[in-house]
MOPAC internal coordinates of N, CA, C and O (Angstrom, degrees):
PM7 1SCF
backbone

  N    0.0000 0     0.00 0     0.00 0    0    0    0
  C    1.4352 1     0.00 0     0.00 0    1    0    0
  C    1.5061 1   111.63 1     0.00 0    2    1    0
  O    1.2310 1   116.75 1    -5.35 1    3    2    1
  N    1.3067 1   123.78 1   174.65 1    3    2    1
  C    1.1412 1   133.89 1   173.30 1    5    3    2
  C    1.5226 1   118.15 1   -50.74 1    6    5    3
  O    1.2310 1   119.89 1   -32.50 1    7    6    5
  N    1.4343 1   117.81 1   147.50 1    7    6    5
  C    2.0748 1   109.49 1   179.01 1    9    7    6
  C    1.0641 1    90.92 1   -88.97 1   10    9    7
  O    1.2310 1   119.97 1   -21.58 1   11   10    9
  N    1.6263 1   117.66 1   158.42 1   11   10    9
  C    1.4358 1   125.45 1   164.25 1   13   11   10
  C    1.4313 1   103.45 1   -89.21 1   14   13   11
  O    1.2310 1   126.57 1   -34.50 1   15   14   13
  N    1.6229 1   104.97 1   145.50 1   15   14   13
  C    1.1376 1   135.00 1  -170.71 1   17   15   14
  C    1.3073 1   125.78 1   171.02 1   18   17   15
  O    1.2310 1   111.12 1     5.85 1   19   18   17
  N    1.2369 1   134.31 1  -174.15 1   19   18   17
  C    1.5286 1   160.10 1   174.79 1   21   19   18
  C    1.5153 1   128.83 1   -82.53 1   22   21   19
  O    1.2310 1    97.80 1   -71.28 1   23   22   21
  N    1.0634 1   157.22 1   108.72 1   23   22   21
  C    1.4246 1   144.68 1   157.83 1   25   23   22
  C    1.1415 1   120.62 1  -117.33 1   26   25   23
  O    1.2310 1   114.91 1   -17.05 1   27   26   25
  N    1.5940 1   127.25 1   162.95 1   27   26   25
  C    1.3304 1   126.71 1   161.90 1   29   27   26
  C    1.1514 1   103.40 1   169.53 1   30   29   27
  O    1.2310 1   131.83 1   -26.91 1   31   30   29
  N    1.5198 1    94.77 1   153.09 1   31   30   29
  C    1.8863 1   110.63 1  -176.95 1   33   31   30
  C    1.5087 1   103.38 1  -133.90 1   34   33   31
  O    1.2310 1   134.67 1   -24.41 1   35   34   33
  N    1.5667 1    89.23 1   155.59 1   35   34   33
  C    1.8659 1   105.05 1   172.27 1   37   35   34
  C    1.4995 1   110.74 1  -133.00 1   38   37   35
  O    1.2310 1   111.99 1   -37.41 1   39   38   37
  N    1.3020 1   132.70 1   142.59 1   39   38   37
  C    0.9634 1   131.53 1   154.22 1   41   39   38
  C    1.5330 1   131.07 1   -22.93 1   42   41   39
  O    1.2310 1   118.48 1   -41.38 1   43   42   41
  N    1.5706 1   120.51 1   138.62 1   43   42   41
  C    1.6761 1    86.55 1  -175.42 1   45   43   42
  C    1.5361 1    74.13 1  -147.32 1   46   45   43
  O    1.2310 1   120.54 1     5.76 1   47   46   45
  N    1.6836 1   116.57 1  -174.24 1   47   46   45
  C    1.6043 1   120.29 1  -175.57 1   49   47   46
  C    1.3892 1   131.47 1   -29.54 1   50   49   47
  O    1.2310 1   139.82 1   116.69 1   51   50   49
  N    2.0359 1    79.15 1   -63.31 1   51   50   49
  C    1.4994 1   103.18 1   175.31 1   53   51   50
  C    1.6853 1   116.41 1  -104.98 1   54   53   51
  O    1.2310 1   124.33 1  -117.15 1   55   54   53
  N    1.3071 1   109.29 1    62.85 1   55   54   53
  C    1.8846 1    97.40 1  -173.13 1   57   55   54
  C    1.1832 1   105.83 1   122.56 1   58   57   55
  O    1.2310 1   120.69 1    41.56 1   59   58   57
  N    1.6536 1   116.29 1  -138.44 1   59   58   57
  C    1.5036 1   127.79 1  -170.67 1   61   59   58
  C    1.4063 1   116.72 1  -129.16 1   62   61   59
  O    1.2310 1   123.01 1   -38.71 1   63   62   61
  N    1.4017 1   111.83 1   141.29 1   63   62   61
  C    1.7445 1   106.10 1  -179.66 1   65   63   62
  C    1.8952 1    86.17 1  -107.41 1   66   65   63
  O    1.2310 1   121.33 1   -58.34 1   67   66   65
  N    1.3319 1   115.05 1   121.66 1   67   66   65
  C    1.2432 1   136.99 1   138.73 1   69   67   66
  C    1.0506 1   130.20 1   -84.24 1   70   69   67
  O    1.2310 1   123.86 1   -46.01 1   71   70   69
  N    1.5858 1   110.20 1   133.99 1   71   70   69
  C    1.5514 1   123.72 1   167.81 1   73   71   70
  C    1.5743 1   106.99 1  -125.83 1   74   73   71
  O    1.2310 1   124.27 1   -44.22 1   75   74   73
  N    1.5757 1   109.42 1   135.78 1   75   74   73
  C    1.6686 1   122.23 1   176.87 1   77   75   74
  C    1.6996 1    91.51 1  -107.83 1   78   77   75
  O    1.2310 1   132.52 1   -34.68 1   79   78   77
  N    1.3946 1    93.42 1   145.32 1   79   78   77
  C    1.9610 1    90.82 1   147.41 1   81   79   78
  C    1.3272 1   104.25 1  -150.53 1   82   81   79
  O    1.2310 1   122.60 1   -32.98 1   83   82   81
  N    1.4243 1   112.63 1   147.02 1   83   82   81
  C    1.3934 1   123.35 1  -149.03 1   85   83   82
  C    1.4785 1    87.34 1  -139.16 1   86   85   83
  O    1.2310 1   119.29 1   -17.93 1   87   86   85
  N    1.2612 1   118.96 1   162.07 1   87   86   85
  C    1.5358 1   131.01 1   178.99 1   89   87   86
  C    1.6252 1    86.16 1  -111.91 1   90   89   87
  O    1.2310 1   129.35 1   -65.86 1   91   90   89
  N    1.1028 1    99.59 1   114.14 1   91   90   89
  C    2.0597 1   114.28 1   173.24 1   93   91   90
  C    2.0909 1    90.75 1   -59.84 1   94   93   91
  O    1.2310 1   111.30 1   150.55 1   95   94   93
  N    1.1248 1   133.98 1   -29.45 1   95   94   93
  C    1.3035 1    98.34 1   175.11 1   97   95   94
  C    1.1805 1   129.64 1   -85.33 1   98   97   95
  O    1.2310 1   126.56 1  -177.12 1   99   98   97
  N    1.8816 1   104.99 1     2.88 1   99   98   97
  C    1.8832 1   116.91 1   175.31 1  101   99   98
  C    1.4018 1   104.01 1   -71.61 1  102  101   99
  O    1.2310 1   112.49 1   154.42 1  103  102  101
  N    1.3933 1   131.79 1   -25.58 1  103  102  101
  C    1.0204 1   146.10 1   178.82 1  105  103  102
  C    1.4856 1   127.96 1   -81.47 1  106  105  103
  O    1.2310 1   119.76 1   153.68 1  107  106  105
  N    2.0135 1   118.06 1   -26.32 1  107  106  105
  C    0.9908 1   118.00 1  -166.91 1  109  107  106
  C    1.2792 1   127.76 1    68.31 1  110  109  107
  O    1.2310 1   116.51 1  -147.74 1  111  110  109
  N    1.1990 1   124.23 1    32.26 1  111  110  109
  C    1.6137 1   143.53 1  -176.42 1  113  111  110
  C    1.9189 1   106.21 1  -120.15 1  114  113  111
  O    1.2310 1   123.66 1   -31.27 1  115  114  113
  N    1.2721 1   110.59 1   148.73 1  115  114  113
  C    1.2696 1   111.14 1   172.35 1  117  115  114
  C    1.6413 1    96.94 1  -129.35 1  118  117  115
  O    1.2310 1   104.38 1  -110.12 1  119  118  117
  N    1.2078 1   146.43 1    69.88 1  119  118  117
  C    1.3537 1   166.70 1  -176.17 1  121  119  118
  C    1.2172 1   102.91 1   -35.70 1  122  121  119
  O    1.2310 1   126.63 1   -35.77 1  123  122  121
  N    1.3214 1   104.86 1   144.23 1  123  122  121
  C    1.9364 1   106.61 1   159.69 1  125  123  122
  C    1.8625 1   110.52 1   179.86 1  126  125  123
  O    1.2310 1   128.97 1   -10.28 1  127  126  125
  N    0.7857 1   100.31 1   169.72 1  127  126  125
  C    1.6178 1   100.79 1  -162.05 1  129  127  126
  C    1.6062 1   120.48 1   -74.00 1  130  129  127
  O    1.2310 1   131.40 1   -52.66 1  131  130  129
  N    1.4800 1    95.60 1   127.34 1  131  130  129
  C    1.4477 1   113.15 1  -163.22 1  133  131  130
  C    1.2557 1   120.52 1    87.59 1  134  133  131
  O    1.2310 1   123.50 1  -169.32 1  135  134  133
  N    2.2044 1   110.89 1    10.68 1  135  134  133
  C    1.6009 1    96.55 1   157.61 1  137  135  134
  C    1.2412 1   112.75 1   -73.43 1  138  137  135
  O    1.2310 1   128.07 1   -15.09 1  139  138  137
  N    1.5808 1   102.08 1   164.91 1  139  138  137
  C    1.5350 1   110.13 1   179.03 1  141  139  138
  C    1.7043 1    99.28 1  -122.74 1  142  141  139
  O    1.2310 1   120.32 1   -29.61 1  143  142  141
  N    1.4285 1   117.00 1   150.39 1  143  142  141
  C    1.2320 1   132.84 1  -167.41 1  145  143  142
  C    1.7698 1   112.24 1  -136.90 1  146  145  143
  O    1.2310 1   127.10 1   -49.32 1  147  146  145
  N    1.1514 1   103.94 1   130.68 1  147  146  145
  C    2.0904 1    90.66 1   163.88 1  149  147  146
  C    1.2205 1   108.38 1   -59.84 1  150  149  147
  O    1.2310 1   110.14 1    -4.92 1  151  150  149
  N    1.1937 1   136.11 1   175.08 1  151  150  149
  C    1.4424 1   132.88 1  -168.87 1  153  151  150
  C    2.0129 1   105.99 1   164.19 1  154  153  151
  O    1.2310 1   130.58 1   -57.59 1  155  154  153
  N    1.4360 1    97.19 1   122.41 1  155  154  153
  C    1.4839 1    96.65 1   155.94 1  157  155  154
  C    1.7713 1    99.22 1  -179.99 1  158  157  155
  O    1.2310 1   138.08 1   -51.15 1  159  158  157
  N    1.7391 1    82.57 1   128.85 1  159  158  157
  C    1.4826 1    91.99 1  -166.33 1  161  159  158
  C    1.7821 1   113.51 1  -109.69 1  162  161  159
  O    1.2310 1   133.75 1   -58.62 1  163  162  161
  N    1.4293 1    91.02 1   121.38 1  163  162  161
  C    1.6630 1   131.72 1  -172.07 1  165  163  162
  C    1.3006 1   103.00 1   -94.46 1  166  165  163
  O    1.2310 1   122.51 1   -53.15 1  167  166  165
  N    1.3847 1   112.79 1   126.85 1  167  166  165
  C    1.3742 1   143.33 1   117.30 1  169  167  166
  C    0.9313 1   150.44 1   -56.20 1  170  169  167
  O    1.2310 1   123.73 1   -78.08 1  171  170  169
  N    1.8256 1   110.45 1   101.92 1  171  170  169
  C    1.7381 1   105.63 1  -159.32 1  173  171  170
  C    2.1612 1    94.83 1  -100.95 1  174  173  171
  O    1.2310 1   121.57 1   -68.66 1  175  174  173
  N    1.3693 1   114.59 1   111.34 1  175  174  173
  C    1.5931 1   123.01 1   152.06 1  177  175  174
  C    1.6181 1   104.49 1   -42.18 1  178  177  175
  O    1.2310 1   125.10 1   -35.57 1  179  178  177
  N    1.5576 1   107.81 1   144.43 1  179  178  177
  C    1.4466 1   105.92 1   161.49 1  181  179  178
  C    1.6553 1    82.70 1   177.47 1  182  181  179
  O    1.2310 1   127.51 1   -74.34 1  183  182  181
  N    1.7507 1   103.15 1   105.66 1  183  182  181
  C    1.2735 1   107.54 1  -175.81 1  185  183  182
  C    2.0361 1   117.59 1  -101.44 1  186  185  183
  O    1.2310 1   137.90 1   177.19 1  187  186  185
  N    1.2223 1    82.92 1    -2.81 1  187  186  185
  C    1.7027 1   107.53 1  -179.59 1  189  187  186
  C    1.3610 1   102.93 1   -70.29 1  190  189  187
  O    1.2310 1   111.56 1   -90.55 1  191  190  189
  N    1.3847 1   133.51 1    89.45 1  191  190  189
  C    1.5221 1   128.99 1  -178.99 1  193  191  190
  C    1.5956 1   103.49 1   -84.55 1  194  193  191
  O    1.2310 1   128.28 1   -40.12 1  195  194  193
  N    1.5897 1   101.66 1   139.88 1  195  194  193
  C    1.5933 1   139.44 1  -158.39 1  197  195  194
  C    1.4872 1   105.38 1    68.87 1  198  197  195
  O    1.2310 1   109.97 1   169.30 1  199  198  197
  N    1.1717 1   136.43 1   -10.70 1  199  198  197
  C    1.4384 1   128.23 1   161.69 1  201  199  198
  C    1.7710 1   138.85 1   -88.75 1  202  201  199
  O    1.2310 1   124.91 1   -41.21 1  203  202  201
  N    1.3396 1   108.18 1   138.79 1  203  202  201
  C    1.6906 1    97.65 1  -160.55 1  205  203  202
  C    1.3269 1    72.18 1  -112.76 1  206  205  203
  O    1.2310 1   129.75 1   -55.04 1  207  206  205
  N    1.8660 1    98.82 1   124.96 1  207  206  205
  C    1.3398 1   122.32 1   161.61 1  209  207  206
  C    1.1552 1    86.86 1  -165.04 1  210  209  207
  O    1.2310 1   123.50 1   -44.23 1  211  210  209
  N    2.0032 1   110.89 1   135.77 1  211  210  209
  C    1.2891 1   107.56 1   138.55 1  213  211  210
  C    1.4936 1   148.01 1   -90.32 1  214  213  211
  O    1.2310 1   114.90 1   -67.78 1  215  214  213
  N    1.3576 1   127.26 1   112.22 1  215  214  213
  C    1.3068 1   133.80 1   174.68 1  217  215  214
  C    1.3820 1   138.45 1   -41.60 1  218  217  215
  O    1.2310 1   123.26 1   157.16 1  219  218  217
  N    1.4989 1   111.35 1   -22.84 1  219  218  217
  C    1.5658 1   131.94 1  -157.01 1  221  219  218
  C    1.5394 1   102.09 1   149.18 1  222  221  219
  O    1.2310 1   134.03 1   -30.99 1  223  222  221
  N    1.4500 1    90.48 1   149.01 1  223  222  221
  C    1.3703 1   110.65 1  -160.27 1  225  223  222
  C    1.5875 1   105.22 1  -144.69 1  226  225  223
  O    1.2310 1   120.90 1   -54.04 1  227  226  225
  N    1.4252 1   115.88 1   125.96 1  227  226  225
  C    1.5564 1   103.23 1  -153.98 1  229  227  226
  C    1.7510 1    91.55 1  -142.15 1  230  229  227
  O    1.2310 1   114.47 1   -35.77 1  231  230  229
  N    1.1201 1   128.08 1   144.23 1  231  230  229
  C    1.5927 1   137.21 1  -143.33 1  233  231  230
  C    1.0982 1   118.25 1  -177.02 1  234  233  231
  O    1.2310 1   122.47 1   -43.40 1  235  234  233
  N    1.4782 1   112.88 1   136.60 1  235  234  233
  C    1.5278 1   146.98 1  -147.98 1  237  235  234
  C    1.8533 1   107.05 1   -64.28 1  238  237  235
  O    1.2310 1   130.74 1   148.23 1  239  238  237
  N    1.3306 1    96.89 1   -31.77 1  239  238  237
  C    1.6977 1   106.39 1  -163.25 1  241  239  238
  C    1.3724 1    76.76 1  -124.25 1  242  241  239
  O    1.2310 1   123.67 1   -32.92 1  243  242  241
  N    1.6296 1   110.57 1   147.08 1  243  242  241
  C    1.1590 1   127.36 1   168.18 1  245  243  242
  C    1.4455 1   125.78 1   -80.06 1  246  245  243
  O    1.2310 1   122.91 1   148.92 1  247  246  245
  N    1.2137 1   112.02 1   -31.08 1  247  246  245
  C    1.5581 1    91.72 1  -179.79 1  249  247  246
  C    1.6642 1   104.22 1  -117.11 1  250  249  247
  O    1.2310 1   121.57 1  -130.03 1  251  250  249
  N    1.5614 1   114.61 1    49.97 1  251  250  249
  C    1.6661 1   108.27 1   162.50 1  253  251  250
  C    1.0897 1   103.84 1   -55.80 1  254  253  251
  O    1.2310 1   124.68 1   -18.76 1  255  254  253
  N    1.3829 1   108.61 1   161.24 1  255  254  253
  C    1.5722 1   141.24 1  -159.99 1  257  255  254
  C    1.5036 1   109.35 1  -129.10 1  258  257  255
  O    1.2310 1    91.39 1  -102.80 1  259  258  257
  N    1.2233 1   165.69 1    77.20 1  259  258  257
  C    1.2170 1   155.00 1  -126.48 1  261  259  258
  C    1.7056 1   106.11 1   -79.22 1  262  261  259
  O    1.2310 1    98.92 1   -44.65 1  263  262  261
  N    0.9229 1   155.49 1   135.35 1  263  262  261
  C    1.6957 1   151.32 1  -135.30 1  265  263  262
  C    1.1326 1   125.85 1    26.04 1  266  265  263
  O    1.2310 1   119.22 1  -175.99 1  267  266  265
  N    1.5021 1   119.09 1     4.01 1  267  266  265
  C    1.3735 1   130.64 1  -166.30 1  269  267  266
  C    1.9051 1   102.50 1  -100.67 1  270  269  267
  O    1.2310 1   123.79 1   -92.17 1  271  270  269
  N    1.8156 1   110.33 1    87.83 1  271  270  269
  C    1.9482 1    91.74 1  -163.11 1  273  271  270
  C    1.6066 1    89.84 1   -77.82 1  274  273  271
  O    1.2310 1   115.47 1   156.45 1  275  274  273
  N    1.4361 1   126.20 1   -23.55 1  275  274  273
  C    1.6293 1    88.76 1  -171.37 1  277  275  274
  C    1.6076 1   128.21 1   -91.53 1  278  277  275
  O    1.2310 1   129.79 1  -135.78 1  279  278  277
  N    1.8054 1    98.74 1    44.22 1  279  278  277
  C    1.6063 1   117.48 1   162.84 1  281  279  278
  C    1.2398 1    96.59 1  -105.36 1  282  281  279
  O    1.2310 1   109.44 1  -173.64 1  283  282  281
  N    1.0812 1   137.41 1     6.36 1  283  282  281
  C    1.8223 1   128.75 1   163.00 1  285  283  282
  C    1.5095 1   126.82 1   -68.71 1  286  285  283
  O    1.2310 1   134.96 1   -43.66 1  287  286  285
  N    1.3041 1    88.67 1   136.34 1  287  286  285
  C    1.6667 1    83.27 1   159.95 1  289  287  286
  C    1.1971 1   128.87 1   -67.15 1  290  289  287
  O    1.2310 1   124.16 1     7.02 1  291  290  289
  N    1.8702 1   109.61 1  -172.98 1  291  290  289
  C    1.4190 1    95.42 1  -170.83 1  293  291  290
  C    2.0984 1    88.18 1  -132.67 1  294  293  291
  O    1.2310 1   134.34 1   -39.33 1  295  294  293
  N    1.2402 1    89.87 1   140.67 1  295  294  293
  C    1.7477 1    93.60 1  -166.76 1  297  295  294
  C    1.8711 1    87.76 1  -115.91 1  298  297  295
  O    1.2310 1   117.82 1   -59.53 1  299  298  297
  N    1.4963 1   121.76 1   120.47 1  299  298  297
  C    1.0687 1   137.48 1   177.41 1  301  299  298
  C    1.2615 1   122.60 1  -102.78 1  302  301  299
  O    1.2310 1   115.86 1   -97.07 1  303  302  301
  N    1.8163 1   125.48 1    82.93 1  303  302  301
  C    1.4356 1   104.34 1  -155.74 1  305  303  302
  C    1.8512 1   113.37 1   -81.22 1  306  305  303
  O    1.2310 1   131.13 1   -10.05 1  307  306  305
  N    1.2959 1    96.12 1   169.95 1  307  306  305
  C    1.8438 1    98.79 1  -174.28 1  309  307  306
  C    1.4234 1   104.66 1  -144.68 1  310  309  307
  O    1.2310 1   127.47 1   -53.28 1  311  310  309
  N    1.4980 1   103.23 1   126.72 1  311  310  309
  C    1.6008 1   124.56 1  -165.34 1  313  311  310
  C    1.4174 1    84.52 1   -72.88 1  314  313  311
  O    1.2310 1   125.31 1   -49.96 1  315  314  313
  N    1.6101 1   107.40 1   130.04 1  315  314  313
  C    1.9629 1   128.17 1  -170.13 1  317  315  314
  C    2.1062 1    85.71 1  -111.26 1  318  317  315
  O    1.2310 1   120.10 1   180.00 1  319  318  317

């Protein structure tokens, strides 16, 4: 099923500024600065309301691969 968490987007110049927040233990991660992770964050369209279909699927790295993780990026976090 879905992780519990947070989302939301705003309009920005070019497109949308998104923010996720995830509880690192929904994930099984214990995080810290200068881990590195695969990572590329997708947008699934689905304008058919009460129906789960995806329409288009639109993503951070250009050539993801859908089950394929070593077409991921790599997200390097850094203690701010």
């Amino acid at each position: 099923g879905p992780l519990p968490g947070n989302a939301g987007a705003r309009p920005a110049t070019n497109g949308y500024v998104m923010e996720v927040a995830l509880p690192w233990a929904a994930l099984g991660l214990s995080p810290g600065d200068g881990s590195a992770y695969g990572f590329a964050f997708c947008i699934s369209d689905n304008d058919r309301q009460g129906e789960s279909v995806q329409e288009s699927m639109v993503c951070t790295h250009s050539s993801r691969r859908w089950q394929d993780p070593t077409s991921l990026g790599t997200l390097v976090l850094v203690e701010r």
